[in-house]
C-alpha positions as CSV (number, residue, x, y, z in Angstrom):
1,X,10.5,10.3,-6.4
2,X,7.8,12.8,-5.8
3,X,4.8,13.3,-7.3
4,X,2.1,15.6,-6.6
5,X,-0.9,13.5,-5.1
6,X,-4.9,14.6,-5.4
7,X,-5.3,13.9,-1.3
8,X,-6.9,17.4,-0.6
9,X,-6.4,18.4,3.0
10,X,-9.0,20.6,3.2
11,X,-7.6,23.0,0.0
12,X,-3.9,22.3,-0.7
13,X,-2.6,19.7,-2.5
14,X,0.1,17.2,-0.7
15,X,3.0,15.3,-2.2
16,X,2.9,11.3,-2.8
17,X,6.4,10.1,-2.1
18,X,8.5,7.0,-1.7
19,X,9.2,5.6,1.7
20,X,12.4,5.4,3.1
21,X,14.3,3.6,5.7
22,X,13.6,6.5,8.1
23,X,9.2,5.7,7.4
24,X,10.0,2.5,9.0
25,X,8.2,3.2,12.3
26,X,5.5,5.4,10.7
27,X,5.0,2.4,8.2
28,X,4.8,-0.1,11.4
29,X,2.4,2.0,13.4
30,X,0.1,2.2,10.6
31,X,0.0,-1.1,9.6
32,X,-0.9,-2.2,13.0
33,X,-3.8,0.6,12.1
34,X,-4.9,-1.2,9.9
35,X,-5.4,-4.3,11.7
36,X,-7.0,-3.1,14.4
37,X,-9.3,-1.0,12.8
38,X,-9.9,-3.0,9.2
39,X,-9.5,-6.7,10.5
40,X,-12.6,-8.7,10.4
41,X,-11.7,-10.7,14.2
42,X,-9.7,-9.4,16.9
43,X,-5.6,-9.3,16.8
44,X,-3.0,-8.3,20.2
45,X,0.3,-7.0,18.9
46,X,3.0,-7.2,20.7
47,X,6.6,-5.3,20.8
48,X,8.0,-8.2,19.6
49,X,5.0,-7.7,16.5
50,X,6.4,-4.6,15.9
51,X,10.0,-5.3,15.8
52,X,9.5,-8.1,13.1
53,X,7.5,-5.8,11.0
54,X,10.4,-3.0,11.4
55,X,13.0,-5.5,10.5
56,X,10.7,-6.8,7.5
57,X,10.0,-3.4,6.2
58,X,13.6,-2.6,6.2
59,X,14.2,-5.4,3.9
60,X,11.5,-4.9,2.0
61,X,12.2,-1.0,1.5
62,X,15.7,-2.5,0.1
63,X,14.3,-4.7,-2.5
64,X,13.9,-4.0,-6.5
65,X,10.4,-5.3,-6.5
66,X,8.5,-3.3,-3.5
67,X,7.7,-0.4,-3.5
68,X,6.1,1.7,-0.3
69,X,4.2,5.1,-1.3
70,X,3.4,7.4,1.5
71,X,1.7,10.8,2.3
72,X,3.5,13.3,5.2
73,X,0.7,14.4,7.8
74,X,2.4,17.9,7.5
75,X,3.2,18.7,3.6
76,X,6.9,18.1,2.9
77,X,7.7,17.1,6.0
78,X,10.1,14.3,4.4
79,X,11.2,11.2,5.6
80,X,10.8,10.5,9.3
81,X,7.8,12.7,9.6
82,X,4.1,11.4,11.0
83,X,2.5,9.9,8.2
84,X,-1.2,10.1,7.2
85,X,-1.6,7.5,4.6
86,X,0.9,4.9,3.1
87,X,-0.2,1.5,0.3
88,X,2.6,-0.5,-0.6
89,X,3.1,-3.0,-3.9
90,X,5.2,-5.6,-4.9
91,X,5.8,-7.1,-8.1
92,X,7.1,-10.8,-8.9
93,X,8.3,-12.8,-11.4
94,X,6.7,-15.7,-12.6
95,X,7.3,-17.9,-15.3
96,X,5.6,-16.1,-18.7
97,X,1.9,-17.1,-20.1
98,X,2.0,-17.1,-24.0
99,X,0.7,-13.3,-24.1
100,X,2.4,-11.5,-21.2
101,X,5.8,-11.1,-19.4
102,X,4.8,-13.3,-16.4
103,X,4.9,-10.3,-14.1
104,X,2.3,-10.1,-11.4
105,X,2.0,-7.6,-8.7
106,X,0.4,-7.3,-4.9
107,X,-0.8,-4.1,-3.7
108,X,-1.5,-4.1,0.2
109,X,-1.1,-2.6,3.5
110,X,-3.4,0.5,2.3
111,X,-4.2,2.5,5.8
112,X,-5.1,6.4,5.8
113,X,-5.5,7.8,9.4
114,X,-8.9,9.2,10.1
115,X,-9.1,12.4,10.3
116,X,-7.2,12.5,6.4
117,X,-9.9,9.7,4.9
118,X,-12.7,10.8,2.7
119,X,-10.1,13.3,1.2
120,X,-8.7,11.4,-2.0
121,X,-5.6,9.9,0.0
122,X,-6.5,6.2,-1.2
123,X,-7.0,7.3,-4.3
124,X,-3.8,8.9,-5.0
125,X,-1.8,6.6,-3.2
126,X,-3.4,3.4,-5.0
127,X,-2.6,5.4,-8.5
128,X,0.8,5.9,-7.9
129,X,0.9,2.2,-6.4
130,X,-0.4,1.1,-9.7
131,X,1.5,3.1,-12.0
132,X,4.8,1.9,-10.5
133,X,3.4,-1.8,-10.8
134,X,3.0,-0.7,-14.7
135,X,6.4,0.6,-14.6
136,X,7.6,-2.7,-13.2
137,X,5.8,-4.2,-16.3
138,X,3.6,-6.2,-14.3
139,X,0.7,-7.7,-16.1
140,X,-1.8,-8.2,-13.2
141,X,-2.3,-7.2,-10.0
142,X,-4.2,-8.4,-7.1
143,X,-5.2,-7.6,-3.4
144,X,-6.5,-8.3,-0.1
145,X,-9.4,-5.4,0.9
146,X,-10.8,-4.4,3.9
147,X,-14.6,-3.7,3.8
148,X,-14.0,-0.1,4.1
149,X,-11.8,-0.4,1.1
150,X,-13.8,-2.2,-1.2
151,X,-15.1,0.6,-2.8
152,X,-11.9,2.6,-3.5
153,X,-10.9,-0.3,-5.2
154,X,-14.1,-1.3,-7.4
155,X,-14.0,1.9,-8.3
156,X,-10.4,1.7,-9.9
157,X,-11.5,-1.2,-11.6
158,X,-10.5,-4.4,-9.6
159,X,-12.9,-7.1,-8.7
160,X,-13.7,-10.6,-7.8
161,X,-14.4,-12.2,-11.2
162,X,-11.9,-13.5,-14.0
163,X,-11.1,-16.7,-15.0
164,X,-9.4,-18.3,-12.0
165,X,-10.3,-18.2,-8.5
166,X,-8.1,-17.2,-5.8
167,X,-7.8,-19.3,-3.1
168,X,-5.6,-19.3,-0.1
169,X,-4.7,-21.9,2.7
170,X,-2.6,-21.1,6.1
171,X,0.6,-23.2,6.6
């Protein structure tokens, strides 16, 4: 699936596209991106880090309910290729509320390199993230964001109010 994208590199427009198996290591190295740079406190990754994540993604890039959206550094460069920006989303089953189909959905792992942010990238990639999560019939969707994301996704409508707070614990 390809769909054209609004992230302007400079003029042109580039593609939005589905990741594939072969993103795997582009998707890895730009989620530890994303740590290092958008984490609030300190993280070390480690080779062993990055072979988990490879091995998750896999799965994950196999599944019905995730889907990983990503933009080629070099216009249709294709699968394998050096990736500028990726988001990905999944969407669960729950059981049903009296008005809705009990499907909620989790967009995350949003990173853009750089020297592509500022260009529509987020954007794009958090539209096509949410129309699939539509697409999935998902009633709701939630996320995590970065500081220097908040205002990508205020702007698309999300925020912190509602009538039930999220809370989280470690186990």
């Amino acid at each position: 699936m390809t769909r054209s994208g609004a992230c302007r590199a400079r003029v042109r427009i580039v593609n939005i596209r589905r990741a594939t198996q072969d993103d795997v290591p582009e998707i890895v190295r730009l989620k530890a991106l994303l740590m290092i740079d958008g984490w609030p406190f300190d993280i070390e990754l480690d080779d062993a880090w990055r072979e988990r994540c490879a091995r998750v993604a896999r799965q994950l890039l196999a599944s019905d309910g995730y889907a990983c959206f990503v933009i080629d550094r070099v216009e249709g460069a294709g699968p394998g290729s050096p990736l500028a920006s990726c988001v990905t989303a999944t969407v669960e089953q729950h059981l049903p509320g009296p008005d809705g189909s009990g499907r909620s959905a989790y967009v995350g792992d949003m990173c853009t390199e750089a020297e592509f942010r500022g260009r529509g990238c987020g954007t794009a990639l958090l539209d096509a993230a949410l129309q699939w999560c539509r697409e999935q019939e998902a009633g709701w969707v939630s996320l995590f964001s970065t500081e220097s994301g908040d205002a990508l996704y205020r702007k698309a409508g999300f925020s912190d109010e509602g009538p039930f707070q999220h809370l989280s614990m470690s186990l």
